[in-house]
PyMOL Python script that loads the backbone (N, CA, C, O; Angstrom):
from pymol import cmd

cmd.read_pdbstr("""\
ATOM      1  N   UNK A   1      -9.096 -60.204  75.098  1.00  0.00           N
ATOM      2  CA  UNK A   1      -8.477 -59.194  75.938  1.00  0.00           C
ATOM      3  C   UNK A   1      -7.026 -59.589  76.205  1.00  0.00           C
ATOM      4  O   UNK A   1      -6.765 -60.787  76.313  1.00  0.00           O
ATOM      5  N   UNK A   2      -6.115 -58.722  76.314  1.00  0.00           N
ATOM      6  CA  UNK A   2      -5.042 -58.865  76.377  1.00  0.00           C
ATOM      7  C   UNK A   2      -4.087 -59.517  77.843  1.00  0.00           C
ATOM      8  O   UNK A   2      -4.307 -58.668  78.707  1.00  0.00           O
ATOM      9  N   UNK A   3      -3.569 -60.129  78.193  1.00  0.00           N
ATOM     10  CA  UNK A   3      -3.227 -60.871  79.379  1.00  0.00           C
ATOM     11  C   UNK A   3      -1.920 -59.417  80.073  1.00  0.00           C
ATOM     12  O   UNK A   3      -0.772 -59.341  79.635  1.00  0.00           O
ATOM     13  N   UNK A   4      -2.275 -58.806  80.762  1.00  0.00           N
ATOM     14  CA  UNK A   4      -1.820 -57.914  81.216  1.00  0.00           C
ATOM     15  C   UNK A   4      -0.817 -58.444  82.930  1.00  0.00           C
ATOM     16  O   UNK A   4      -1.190 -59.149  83.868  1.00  0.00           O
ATOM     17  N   UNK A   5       0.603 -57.655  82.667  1.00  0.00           N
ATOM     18  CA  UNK A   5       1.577 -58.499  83.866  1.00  0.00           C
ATOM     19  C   UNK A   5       1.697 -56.527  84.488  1.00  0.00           C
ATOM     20  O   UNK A   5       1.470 -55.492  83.862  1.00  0.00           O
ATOM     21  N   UNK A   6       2.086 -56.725  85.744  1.00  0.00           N
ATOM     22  CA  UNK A   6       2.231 -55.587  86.341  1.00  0.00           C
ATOM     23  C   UNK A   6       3.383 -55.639  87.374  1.00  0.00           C
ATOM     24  O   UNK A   6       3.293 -56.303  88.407  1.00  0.00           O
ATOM     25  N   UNK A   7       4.357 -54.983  87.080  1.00  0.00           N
ATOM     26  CA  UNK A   7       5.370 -55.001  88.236  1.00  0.00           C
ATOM     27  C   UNK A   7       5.989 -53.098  88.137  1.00  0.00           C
ATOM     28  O   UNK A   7       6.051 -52.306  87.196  1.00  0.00           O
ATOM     29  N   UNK A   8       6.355 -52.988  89.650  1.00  0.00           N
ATOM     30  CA  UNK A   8       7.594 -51.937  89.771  1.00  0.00           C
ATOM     31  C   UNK A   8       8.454 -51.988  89.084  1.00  0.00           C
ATOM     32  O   UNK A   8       8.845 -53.084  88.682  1.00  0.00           O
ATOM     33  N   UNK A   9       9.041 -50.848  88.712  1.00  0.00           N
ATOM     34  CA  UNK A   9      10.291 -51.008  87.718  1.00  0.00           C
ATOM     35  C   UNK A   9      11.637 -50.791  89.052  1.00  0.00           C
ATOM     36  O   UNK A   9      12.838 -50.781  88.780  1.00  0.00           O
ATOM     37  N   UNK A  10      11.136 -50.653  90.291  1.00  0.00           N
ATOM     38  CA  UNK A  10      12.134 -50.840  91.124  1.00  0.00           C
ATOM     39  C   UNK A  10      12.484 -52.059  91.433  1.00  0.00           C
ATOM     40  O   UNK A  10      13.585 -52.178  91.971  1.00  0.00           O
ATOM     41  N   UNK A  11      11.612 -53.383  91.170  1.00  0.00           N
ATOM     42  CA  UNK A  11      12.158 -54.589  91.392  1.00  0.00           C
ATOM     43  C   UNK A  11      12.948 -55.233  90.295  1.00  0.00           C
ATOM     44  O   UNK A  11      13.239 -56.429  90.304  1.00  0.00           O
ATOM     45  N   UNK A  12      13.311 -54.323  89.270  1.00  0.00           N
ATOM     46  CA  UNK A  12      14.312 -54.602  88.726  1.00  0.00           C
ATOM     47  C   UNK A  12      14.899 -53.606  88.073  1.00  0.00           C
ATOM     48  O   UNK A  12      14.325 -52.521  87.978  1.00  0.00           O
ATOM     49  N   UNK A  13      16.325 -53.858  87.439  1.00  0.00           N
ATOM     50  CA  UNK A  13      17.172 -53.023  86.766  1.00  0.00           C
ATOM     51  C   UNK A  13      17.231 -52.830  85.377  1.00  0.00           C
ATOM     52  O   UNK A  13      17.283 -53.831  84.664  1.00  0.00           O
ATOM     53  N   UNK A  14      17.232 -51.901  84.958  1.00  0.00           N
ATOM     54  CA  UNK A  14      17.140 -51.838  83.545  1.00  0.00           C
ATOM     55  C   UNK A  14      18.834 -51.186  83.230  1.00  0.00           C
ATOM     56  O   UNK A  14      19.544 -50.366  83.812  1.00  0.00           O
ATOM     57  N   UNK A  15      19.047 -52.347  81.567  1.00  0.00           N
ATOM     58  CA  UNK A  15      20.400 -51.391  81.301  1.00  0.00           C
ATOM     59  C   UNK A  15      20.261 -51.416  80.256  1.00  0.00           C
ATOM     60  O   UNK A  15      19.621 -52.188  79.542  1.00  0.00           O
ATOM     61  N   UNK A  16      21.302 -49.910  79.882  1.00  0.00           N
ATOM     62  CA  UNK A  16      21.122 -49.722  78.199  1.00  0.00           C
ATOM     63  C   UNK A  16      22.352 -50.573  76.808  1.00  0.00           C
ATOM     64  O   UNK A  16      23.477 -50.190  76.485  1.00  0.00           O
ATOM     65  N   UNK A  17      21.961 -51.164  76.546  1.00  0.00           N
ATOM     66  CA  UNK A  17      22.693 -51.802  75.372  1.00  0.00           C
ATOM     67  C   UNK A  17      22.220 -51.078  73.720  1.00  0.00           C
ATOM     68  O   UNK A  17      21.184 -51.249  73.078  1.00  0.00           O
ATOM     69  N   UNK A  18      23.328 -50.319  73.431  1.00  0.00           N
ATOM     70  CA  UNK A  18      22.950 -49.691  72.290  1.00  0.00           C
ATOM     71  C   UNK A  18      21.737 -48.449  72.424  1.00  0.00           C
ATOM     72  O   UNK A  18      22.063 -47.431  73.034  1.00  0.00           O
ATOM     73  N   UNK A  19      20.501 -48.535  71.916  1.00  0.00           N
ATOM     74  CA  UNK A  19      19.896 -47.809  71.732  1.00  0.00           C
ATOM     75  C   UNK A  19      19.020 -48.512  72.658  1.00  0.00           C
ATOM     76  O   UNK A  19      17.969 -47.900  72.464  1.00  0.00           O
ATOM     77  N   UNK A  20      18.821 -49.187  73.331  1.00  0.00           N
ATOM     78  CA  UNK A  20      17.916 -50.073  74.140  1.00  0.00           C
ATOM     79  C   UNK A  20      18.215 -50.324  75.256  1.00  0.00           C
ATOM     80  O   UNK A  20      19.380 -50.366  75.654  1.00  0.00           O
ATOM     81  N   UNK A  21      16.925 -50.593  76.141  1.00  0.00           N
ATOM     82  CA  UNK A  21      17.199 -50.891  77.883  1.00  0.00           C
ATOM     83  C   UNK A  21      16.349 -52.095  77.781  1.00  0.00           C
ATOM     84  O   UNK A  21      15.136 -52.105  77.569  1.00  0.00           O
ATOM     85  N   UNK A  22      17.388 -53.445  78.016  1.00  0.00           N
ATOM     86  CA  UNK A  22      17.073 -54.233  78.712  1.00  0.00           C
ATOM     87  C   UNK A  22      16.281 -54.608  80.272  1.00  0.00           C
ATOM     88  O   UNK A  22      16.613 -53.680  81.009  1.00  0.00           O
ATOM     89  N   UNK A  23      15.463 -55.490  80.991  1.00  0.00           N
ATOM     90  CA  UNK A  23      15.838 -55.452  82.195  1.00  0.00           C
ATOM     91  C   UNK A  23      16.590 -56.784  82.746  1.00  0.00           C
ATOM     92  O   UNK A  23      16.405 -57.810  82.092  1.00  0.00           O
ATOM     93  N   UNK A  24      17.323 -56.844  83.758  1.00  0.00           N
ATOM     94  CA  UNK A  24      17.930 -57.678  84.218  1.00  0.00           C
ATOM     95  C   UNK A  24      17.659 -58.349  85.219  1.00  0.00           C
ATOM     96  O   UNK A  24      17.539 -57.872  86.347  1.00  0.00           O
ATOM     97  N   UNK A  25      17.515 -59.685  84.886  1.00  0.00           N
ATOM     98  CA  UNK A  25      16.864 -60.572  85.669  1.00  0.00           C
ATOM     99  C   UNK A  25      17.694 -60.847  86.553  1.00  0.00           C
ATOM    100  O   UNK A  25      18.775 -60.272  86.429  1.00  0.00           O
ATOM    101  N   UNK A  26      17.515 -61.905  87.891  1.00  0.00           N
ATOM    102  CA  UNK A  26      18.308 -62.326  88.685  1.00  0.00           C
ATOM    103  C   UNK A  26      19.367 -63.402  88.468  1.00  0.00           C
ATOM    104  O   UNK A  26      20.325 -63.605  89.214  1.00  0.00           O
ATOM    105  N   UNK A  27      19.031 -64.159  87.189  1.00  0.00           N
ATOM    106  CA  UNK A  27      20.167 -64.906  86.788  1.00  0.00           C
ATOM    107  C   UNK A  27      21.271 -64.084  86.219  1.00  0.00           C
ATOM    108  O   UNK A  27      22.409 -64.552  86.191  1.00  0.00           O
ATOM    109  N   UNK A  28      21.077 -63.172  85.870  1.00  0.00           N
ATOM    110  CA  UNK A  28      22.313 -62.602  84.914  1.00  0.00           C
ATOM    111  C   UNK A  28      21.722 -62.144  83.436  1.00  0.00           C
ATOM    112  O   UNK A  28      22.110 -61.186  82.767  1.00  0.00           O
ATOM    113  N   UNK A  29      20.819 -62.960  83.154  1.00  0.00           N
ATOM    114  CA  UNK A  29      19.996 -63.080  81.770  1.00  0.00           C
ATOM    115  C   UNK A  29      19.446 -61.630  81.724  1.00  0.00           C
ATOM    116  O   UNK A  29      19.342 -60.990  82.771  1.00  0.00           O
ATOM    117  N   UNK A  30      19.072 -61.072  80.456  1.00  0.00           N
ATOM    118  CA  UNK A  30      18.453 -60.056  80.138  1.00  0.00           C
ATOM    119  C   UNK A  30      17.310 -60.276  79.931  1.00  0.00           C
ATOM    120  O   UNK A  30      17.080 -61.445  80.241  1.00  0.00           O
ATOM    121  N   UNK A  31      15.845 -59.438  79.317  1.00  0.00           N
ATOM    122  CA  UNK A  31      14.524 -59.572  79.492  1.00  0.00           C
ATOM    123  C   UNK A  31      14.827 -57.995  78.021  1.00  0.00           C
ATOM    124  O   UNK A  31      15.584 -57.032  77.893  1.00  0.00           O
ATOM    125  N   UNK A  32      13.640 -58.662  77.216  1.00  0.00           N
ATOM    126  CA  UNK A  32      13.607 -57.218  75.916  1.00  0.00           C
ATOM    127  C   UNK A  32      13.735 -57.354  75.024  1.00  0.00           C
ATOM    128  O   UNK A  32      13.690 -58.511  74.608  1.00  0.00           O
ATOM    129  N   UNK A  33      13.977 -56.289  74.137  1.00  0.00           N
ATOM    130  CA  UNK A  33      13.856 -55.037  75.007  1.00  0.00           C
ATOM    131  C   UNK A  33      12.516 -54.167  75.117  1.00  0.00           C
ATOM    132  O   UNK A  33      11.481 -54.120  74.453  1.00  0.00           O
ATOM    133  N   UNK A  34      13.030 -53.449  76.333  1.00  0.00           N
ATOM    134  CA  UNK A  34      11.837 -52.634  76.531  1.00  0.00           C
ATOM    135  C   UNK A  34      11.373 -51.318  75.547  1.00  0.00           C
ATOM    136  O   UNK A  34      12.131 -50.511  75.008  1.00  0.00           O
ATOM    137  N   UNK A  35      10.366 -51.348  75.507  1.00  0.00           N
ATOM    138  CA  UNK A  35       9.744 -49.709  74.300  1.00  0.00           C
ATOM    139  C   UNK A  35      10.553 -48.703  75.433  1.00  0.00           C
ATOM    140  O   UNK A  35      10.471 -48.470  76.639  1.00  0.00           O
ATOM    141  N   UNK A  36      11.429 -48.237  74.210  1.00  0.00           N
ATOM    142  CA  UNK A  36      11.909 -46.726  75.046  1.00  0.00           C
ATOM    143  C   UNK A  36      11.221 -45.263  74.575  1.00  0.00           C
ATOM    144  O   UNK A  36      11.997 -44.314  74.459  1.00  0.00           O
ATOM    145  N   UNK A  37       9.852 -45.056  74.311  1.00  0.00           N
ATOM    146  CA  UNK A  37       9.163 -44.501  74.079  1.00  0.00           C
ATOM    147  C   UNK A  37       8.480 -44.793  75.360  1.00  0.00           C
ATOM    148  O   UNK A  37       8.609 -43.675  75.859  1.00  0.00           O
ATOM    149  N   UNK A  38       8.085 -45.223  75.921  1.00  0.00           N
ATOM    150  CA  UNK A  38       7.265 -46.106  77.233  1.00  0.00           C
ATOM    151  C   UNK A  38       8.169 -45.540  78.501  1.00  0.00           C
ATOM    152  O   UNK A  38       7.635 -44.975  79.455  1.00  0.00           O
ATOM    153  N   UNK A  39       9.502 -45.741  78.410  1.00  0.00           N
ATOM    154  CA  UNK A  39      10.557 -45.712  79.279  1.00  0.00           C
ATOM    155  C   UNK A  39      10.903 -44.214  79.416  1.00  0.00           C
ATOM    156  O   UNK A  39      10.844 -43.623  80.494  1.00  0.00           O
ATOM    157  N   UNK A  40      11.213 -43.725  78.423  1.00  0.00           N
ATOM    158  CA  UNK A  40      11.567 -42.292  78.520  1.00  0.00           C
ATOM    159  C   UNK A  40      10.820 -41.702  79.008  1.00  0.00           C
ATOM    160  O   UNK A  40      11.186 -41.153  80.048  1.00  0.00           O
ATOM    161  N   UNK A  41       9.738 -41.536  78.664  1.00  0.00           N
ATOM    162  CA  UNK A  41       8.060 -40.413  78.749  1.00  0.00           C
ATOM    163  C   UNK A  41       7.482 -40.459  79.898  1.00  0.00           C
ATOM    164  O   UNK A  41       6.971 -39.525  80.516  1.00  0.00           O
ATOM    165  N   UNK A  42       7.590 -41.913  80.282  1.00  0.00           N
ATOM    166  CA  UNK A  42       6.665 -42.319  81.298  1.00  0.00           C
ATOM    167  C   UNK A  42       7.048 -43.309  82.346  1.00  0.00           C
ATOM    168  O   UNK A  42       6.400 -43.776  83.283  1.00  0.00           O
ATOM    169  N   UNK A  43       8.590 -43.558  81.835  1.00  0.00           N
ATOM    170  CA  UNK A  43       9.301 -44.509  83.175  1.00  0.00           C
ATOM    171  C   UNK A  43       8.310 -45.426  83.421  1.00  0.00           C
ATOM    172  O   UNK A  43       7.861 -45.753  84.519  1.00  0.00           O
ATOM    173  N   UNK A  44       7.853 -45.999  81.847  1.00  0.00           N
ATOM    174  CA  UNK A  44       7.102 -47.558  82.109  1.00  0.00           C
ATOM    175  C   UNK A  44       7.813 -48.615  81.575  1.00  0.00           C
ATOM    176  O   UNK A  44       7.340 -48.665  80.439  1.00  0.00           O
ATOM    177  N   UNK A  45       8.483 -49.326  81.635  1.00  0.00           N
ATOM    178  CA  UNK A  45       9.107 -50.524  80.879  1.00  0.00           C
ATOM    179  C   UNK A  45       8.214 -51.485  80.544  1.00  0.00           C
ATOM    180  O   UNK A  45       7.668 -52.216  81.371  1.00  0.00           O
ATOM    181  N   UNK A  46       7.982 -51.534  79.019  1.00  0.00           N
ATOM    182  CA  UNK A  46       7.101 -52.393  78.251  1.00  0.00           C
ATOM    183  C   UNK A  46       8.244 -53.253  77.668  1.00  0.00           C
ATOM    184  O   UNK A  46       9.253 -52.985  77.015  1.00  0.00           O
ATOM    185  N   UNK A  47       7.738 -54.311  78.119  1.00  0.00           N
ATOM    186  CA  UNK A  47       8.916 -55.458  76.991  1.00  0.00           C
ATOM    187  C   UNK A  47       8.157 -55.509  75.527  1.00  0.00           C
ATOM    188  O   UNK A  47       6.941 -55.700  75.563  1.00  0.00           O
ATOM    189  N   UNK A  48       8.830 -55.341  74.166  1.00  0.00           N
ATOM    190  CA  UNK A  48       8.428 -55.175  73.290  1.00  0.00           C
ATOM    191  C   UNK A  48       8.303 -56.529  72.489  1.00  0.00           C
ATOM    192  O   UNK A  48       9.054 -57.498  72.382  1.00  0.00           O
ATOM    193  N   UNK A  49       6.907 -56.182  71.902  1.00  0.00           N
ATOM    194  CA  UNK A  49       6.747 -57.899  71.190  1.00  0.00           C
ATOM    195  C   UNK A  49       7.045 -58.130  69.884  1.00  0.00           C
ATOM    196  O   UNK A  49       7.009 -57.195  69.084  1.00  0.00           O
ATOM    197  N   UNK A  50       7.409 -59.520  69.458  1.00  0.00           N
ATOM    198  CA  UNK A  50       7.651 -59.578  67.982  1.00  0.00           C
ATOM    199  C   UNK A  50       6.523 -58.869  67.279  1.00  0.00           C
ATOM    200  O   UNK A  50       5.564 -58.254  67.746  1.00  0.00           O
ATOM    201  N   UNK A  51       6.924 -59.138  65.906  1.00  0.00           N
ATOM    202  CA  UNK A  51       5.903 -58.079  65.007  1.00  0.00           C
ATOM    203  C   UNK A  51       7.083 -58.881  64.086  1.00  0.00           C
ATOM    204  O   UNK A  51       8.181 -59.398  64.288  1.00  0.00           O
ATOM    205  N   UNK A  52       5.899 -58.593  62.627  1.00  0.00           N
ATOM    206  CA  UNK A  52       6.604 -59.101  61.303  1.00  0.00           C
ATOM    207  C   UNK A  52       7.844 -58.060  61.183  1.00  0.00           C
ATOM    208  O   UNK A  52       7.804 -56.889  61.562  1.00  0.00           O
ATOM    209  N   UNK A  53       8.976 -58.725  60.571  1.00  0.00           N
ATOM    210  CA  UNK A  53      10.177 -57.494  60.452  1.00  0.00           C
ATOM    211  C   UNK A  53      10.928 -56.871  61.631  1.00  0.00           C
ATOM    212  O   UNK A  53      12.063 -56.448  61.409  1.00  0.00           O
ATOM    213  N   UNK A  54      10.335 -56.754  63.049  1.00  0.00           N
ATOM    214  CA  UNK A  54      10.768 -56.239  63.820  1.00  0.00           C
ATOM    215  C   UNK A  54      10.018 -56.428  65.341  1.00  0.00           C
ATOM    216  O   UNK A  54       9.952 -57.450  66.024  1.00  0.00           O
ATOM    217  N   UNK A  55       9.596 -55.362  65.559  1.00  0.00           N
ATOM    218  CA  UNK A  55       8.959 -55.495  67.514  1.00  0.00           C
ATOM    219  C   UNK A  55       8.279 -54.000  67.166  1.00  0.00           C
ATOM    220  O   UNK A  55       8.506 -53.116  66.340  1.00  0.00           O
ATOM    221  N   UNK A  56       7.036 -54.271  68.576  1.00  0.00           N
ATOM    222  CA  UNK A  56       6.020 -53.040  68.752  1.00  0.00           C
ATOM    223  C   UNK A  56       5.812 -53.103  69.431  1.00  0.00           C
ATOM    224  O   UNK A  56       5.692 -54.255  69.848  1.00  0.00           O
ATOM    225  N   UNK A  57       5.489 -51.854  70.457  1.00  0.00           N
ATOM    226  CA  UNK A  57       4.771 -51.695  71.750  1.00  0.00           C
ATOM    227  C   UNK A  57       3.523 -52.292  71.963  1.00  0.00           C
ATOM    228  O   UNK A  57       2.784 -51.344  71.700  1.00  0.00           O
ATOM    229  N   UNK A  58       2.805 -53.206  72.255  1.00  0.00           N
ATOM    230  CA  UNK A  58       1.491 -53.198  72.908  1.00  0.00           C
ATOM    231  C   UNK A  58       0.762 -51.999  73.897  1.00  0.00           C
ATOM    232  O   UNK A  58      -0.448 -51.770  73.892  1.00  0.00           O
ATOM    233  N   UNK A  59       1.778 -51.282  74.754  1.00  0.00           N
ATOM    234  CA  UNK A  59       1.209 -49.814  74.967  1.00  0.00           C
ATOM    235  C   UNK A  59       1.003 -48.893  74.015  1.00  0.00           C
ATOM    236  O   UNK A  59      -0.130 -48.579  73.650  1.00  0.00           O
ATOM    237  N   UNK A  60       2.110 -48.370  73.520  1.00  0.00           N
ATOM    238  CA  UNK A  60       2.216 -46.803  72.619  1.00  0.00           C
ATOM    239  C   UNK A  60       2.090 -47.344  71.555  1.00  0.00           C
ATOM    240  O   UNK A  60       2.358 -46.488  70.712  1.00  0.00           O
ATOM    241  N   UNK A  61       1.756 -48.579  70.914  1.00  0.00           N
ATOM    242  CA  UNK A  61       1.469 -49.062  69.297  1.00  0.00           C
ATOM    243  C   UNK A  61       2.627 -48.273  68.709  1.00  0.00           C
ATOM    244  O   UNK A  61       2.421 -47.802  67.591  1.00  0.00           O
ATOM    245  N   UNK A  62       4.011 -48.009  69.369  1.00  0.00           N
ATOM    246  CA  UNK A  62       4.779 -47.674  68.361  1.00  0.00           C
ATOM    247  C   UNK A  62       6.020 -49.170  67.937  1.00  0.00           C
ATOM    248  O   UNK A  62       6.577 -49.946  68.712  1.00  0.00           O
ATOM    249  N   UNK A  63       6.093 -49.066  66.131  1.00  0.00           N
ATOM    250  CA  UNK A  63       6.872 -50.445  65.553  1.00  0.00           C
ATOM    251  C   UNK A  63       7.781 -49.761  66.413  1.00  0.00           C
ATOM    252  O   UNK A  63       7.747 -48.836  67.225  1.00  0.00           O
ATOM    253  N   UNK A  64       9.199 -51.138  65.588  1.00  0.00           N
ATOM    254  CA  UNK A  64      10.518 -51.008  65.708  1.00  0.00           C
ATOM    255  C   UNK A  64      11.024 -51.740  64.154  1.00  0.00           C
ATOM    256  O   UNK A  64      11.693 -52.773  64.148  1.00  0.00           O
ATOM    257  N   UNK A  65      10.722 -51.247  63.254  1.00  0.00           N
ATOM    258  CA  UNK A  65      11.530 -52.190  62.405  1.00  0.00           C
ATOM    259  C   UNK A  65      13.033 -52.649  62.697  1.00  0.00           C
ATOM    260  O   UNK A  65      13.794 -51.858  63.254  1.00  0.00           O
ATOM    261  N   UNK A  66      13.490 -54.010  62.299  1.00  0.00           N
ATOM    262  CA  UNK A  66      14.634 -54.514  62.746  1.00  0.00           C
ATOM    263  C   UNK A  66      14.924 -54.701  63.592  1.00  0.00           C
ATOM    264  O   UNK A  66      16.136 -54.913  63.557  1.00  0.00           O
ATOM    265  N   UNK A  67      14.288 -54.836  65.143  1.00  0.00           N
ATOM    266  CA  UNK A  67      13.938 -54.936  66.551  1.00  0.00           C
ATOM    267  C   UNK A  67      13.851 -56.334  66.529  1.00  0.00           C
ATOM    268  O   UNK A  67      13.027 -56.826  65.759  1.00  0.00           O
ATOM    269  N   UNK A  68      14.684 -57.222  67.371  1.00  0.00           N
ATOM    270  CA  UNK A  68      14.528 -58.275  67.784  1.00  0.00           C
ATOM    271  C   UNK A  68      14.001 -58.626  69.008  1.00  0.00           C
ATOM    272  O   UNK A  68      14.953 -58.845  69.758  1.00  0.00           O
ATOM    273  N   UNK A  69      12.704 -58.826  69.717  1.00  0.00           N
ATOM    274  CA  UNK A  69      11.847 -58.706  70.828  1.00  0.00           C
ATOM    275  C   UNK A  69      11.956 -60.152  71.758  1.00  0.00           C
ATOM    276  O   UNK A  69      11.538 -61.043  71.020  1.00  0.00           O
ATOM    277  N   UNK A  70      12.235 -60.561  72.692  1.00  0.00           N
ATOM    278  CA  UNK A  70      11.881 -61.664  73.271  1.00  0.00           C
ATOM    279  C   UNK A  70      10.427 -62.344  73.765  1.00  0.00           C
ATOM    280  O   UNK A  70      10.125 -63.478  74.138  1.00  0.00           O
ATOM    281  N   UNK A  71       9.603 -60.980  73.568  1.00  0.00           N
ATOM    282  CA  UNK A  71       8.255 -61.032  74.183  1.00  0.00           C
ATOM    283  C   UNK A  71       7.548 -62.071  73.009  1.00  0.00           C
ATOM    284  O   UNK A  71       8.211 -61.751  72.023  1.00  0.00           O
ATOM    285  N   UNK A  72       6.731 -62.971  72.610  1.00  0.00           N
ATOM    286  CA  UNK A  72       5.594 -63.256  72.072  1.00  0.00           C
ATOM    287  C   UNK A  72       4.679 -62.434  71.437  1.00  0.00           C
ATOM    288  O   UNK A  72       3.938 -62.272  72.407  1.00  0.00           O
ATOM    289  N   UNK A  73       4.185 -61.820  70.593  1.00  0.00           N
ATOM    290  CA  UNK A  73       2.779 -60.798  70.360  1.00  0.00           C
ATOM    291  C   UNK A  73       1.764 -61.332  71.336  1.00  0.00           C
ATOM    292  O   UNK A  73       1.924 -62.262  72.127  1.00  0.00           O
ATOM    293  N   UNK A  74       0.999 -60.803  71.203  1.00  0.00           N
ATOM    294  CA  UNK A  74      -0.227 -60.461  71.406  1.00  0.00           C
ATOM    295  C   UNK A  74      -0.737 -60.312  73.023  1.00  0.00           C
ATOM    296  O   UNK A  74      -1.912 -60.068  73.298  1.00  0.00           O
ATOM    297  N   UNK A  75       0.308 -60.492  74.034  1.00  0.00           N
ATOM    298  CA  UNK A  75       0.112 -59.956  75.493  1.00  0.00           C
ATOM    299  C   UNK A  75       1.422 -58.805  75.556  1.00  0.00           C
ATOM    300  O   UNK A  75       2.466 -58.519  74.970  1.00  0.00           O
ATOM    301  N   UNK A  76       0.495 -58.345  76.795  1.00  0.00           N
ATOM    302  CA  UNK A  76       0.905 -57.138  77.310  1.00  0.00           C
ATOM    303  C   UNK A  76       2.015 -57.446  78.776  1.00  0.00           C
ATOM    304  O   UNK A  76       1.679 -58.158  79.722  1.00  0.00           O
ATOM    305  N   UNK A  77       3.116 -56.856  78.685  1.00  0.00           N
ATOM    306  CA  UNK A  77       3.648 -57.042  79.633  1.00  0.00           C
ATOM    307  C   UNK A  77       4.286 -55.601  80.279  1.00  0.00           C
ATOM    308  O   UNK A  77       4.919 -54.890  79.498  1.00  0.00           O
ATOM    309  N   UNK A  78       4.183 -55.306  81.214  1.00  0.00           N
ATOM    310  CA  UNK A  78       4.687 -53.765  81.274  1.00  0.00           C
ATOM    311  C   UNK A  78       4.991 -53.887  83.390  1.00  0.00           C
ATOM    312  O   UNK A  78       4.224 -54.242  84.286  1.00  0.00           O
ATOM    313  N   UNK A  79       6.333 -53.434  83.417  1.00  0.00           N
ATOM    314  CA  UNK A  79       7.304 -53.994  84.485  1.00  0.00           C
ATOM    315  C   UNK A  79       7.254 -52.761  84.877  1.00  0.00           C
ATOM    316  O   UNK A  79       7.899 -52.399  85.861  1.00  0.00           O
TER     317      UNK A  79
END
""", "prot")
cmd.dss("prot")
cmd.show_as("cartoon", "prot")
cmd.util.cbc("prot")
cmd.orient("prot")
């Protein structure tokens, strides 16, 4: 089963770099990026996980080819 994290997306900020919304941590550091399929639709911020070639939602199972993800596969994280 998947290790599932749960937060408000009011306890933090999300910004857009390029085609993507980061969120922004309290150091200054970024977090991402988040599935903007997740974000748009449903104002959920999923941090997106590696995947061969690129990054994928663990929610909406949608890829990203060429997506560079900070997340790990195989947990779920959604802010």
């Amino acid at each position: 089963m998947a290790s599932t994290t749960v937060r408000s997306t009011a306890l933090k900020r999300l910004e857009r770099v390029g085609g993507a919304y980061f969120l922004l941590e309290d150091d200054g550091s970024k977090t991402g990026p988040v599935c903007p399929q997740c974000y748009e639709e449903d104002k959920i911020a999923v941090i997106l996980e590696r995947a061969n070639g690129g990054a994928s939602c663990s929610r909406c199972r949608t890829r990203y080819a060429g997506v560079e993800a900070s997340a790990e596969g195989f947990k779920q994280h959604i802010f």
